[in-house]
Backbone as a chain_set.jsonl record, in Angstrom:
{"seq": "XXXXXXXXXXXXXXXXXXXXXXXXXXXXXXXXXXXXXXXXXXXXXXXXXXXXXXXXXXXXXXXXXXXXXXXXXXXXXXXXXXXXXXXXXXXXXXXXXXXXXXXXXXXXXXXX", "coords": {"N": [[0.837, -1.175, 0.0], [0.223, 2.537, -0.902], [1.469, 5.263, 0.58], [0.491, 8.399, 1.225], [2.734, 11.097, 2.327], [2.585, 13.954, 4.249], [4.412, 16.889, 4.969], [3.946, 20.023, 6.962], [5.034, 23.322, 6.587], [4.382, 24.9, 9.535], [3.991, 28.118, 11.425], [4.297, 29.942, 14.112], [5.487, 27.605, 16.07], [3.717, 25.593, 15.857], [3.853, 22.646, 16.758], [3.979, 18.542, 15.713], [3.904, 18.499, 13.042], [4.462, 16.561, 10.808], [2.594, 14.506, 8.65], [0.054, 11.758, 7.775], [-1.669, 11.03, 5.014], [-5.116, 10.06, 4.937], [-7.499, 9.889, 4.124], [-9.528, 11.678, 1.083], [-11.668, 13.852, 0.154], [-13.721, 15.325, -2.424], [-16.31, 18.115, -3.492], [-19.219, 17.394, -5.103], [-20.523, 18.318, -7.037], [-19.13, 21.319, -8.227], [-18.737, 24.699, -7.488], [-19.128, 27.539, -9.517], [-18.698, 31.12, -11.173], [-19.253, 34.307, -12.468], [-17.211, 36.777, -13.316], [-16.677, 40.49, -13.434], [-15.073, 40.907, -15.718], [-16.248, 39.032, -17.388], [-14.493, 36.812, -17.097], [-14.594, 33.302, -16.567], [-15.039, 31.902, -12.645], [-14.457, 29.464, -11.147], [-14.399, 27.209, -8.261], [-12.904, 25.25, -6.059], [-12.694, 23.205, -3.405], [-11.742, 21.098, -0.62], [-11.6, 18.604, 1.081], [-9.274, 17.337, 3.716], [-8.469, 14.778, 4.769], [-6.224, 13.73, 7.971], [-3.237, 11.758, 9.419], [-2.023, 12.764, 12.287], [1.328, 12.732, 13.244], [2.109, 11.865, 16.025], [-0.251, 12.193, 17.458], [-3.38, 12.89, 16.967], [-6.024, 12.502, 14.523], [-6.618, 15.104, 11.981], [-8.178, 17.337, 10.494], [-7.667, 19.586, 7.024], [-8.277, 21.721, 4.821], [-7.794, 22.709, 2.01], [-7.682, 24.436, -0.77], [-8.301, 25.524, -3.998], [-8.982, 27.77, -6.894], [-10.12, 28.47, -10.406], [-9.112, 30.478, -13.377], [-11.364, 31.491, -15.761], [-10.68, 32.851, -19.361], [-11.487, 32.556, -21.347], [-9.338, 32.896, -23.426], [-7.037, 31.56, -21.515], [-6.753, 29.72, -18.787], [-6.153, 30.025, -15.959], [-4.541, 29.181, -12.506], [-5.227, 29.747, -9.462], [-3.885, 29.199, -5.993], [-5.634, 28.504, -2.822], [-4.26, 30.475, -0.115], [-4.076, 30.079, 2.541], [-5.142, 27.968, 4.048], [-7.455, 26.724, 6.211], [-5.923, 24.286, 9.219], [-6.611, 21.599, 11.261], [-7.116, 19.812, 14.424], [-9.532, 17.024, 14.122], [-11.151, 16.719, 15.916], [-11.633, 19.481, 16.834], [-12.882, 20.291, 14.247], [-14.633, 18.302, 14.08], [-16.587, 18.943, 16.229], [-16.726, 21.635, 15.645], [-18.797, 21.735, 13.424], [-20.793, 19.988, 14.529], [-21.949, 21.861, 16.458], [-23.238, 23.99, 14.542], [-24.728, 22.227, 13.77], [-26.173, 21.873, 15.548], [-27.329, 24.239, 16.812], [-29.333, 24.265, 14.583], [-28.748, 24.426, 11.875], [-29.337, 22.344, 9.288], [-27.22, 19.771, 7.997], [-27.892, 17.913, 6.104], [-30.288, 18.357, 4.784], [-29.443, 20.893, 3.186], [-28.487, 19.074, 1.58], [-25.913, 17.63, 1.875], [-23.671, 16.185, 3.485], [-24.52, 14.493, 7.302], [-23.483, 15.737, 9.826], [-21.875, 13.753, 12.616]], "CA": [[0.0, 0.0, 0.0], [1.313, 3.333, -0.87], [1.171, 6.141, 1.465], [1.149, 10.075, 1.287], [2.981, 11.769, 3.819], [2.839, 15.424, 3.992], [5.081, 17.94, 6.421], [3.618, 21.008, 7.327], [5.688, 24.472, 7.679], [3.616, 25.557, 9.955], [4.549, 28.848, 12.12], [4.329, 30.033, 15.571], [6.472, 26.417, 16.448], [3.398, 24.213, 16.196], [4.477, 20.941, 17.198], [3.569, 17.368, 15.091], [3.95, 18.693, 11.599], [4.373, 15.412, 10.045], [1.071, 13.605, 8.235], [-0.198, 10.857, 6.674], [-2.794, 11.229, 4.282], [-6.153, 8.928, 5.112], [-8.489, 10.192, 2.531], [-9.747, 12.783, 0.328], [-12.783, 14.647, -0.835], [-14.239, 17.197, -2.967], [-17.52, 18.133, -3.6], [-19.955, 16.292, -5.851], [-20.625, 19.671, -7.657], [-18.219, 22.566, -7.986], [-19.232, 26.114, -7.478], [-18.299, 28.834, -10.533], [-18.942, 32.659, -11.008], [-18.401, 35.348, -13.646], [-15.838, 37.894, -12.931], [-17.036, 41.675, -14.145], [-14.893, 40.972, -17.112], [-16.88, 37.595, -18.508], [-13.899, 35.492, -17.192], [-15.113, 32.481, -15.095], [-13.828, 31.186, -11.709], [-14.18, 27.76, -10.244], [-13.644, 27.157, -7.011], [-12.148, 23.755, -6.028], [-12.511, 23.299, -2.413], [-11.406, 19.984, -0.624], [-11.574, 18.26, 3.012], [-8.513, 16.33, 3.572], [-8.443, 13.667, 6.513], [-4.706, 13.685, 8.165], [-2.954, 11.551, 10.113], [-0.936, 13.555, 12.136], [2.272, 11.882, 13.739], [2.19, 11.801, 17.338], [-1.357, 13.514, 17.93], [-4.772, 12.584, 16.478], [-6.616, 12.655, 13.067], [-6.834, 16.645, 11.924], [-8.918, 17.981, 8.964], [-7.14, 19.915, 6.205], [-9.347, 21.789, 3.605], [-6.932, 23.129, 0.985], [-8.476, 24.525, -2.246], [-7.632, 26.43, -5.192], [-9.751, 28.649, -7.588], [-9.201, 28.678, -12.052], [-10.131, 31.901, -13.487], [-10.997, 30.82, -17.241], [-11.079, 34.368, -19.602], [-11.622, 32.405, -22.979], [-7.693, 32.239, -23.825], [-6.609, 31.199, -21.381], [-6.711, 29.435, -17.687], [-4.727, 30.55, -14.572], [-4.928, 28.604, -11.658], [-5.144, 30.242, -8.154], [-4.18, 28.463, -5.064], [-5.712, 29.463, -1.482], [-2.843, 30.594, 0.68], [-4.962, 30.235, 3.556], [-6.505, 26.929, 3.909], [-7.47, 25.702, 7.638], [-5.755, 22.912, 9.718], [-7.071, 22.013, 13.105], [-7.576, 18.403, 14.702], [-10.33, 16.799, 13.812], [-12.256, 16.632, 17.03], [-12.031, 20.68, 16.681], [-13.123, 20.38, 13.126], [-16.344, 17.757, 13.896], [-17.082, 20.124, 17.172], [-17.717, 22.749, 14.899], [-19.866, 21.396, 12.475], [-21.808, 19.427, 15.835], [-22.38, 23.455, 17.197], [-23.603, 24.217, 13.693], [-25.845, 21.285, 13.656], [-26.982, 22.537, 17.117], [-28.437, 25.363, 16.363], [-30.425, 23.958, 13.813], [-28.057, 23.933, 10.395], [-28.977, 21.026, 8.885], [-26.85, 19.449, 6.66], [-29.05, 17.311, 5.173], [-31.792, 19.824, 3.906], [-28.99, 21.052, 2.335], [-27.737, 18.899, 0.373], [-24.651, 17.572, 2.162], [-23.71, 15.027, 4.527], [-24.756, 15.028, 8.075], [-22.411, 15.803, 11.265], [-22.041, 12.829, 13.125]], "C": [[0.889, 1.249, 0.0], [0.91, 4.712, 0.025], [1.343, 7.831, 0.714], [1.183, 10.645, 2.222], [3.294, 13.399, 3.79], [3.609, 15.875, 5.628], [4.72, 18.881, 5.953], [4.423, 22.282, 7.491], [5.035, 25.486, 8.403], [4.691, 27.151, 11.29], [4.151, 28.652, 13.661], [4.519, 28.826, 16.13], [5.262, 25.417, 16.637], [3.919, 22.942, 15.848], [3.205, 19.623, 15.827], [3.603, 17.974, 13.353], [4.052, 17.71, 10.555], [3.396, 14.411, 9.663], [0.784, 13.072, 7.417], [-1.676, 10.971, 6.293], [-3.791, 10.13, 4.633], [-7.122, 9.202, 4.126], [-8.822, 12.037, 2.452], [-10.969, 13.047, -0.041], [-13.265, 15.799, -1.174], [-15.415, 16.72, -3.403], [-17.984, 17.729, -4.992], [-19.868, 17.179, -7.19], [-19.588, 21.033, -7.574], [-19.263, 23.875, -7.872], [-18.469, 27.503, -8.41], [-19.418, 30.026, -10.309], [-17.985, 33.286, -12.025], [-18.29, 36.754, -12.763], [-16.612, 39.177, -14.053], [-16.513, 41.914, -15.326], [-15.456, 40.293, -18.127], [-15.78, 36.435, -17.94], [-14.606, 34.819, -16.289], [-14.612, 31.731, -13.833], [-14.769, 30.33, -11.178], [-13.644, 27.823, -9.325], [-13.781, 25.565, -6.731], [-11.93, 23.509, -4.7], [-12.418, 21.607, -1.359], [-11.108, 19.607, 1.317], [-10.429, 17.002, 2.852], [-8.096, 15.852, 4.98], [-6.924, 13.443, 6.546], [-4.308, 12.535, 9.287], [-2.007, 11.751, 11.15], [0.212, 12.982, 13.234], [2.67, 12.203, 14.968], [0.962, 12.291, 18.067], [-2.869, 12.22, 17.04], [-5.061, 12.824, 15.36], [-6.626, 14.606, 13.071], [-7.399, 16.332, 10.351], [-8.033, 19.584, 8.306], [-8.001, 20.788, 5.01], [-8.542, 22.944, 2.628], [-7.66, 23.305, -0.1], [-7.633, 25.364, -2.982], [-9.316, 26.798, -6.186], [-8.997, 28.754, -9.455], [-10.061, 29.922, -12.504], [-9.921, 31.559, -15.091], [-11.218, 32.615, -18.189], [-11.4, 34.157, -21.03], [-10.243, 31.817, -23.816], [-7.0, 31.586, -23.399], [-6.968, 30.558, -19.745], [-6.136, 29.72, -17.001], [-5.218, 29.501, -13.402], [-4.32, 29.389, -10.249], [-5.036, 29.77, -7.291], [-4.362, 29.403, -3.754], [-4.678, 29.315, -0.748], [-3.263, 30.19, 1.746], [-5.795, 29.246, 4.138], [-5.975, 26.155, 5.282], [-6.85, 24.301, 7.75], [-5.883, 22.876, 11.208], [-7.387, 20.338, 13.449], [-8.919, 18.381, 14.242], [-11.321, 16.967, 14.491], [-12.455, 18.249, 16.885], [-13.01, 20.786, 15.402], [-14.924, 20.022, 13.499], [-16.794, 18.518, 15.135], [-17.977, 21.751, 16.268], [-19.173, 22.449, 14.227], [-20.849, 20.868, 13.184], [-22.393, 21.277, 16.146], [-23.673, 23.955, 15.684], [-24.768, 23.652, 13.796], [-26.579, 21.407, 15.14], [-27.577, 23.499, 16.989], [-28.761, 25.461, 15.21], [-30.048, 23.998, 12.451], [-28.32, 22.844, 10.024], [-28.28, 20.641, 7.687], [-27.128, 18.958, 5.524], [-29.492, 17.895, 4.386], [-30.54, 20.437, 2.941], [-28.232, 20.161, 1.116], [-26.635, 17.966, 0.497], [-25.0, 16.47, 3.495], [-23.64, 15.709, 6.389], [-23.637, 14.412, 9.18], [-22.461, 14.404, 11.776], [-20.977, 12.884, 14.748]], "O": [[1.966, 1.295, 0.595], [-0.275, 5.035, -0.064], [2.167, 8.217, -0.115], [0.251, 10.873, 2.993], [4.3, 13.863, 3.253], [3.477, 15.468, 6.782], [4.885, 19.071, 4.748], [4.614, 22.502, 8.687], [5.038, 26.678, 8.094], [5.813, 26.998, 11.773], [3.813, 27.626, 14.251], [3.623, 28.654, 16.957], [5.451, 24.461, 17.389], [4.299, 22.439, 14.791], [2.102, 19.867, 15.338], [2.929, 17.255, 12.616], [3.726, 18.031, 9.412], [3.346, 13.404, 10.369], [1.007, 13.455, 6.269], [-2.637, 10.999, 7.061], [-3.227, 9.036, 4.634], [-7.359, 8.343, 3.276], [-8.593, 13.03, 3.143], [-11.405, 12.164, -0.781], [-13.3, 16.889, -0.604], [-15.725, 15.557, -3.66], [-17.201, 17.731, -5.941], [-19.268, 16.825, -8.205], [-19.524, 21.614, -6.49], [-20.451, 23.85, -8.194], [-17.54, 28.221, -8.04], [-20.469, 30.033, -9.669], [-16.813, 33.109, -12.357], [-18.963, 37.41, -11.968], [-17.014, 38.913, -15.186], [-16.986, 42.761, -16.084], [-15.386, 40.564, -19.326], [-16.016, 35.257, -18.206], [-15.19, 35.364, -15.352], [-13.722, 30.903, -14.023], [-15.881, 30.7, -10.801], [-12.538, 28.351, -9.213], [-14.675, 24.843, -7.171], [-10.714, 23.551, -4.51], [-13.416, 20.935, -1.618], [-10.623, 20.192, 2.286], [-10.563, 16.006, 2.14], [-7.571, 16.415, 5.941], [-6.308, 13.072, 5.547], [-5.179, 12.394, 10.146], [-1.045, 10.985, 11.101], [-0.332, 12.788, 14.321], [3.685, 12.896, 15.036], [1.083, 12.768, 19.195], [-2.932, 11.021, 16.767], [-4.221, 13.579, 14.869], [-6.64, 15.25, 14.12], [-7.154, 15.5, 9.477], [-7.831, 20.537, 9.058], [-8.376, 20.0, 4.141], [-8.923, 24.112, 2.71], [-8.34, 22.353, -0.482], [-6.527, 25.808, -2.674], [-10.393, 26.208, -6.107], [-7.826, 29.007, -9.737], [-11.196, 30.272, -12.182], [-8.835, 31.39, -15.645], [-11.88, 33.484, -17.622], [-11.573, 35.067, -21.841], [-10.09, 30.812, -24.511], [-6.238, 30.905, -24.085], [-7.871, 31.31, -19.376], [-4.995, 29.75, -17.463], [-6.357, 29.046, -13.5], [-3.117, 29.568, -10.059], [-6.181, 29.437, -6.985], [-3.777, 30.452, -3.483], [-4.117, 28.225, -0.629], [-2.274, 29.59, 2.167], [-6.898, 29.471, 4.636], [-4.984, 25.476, 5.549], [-6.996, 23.384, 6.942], [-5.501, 23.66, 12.076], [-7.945, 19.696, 12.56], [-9.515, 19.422, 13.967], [-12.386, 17.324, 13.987], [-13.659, 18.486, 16.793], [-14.024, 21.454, 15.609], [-15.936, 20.714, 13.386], [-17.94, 18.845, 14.826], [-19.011, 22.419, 16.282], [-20.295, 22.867, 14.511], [-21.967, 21.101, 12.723], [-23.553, 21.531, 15.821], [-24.849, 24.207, 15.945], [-25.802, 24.311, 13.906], [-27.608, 20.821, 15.477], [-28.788, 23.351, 17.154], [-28.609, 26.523, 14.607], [-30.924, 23.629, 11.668], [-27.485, 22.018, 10.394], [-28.586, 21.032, 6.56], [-26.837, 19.281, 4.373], [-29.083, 17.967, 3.227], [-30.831, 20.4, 1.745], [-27.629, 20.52, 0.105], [-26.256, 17.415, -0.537], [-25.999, 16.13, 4.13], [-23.102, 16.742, 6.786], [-23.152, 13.294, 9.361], [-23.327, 13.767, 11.175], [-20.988, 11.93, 15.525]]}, "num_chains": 1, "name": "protein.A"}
């Protein structure tokens, strides 16, 4: 079996930076939008399950954005894309689903 192991350069000295990939997903459907010039952007947004080496599972959601203008494609990656254990991660989305978000009704899979 082949593994993917990602390291992190994360700042302010957090600790465990070293992770093994457990799975991947992106949404069923993408989400695009036209730009005031006509070009179109795609957004590409992605939940990635970690295993992180000495610590607990963490969630990952790394995306990127293509801005199409007719000629040509660019591809944008988010600089910015959350990492937080997992139990922080499904806490949230539990709070969410607490005051009455359902995921379901929308569309999407539910908290657990």
């Amino acid at each position: 079996m082949t593994e993917l192991r990602l390291r992190f350069d994360f700042g302010l000295n957090a600790p465990d930076r070293a992770c093994t990939v457990r799975d991947c997903f992106a949404p069923r459907q993408l989400e695009s939008w036209n730009e005031a010039d006509g070009s179109r952007v795609t957004f590409y947004p992605f939940l990635v399950i970690l295993q992180r080496h000495g610590r607990e599972l963490a969630a990952w959601l790394p995306y990127w954005h293509t801005i199409d203008n007719g000629f040509r494609t660019v591809q944008k990656y988010g600089q910015w894309a959350p990492f937080m254990d997992f139990r922080l991660f499904a806490d949230l989305l539990n709070q969410a689903a607490e005051k009455g978000y359902s995921f379901a009704a929308l569309g999407g899979p539910r908290a657990v």
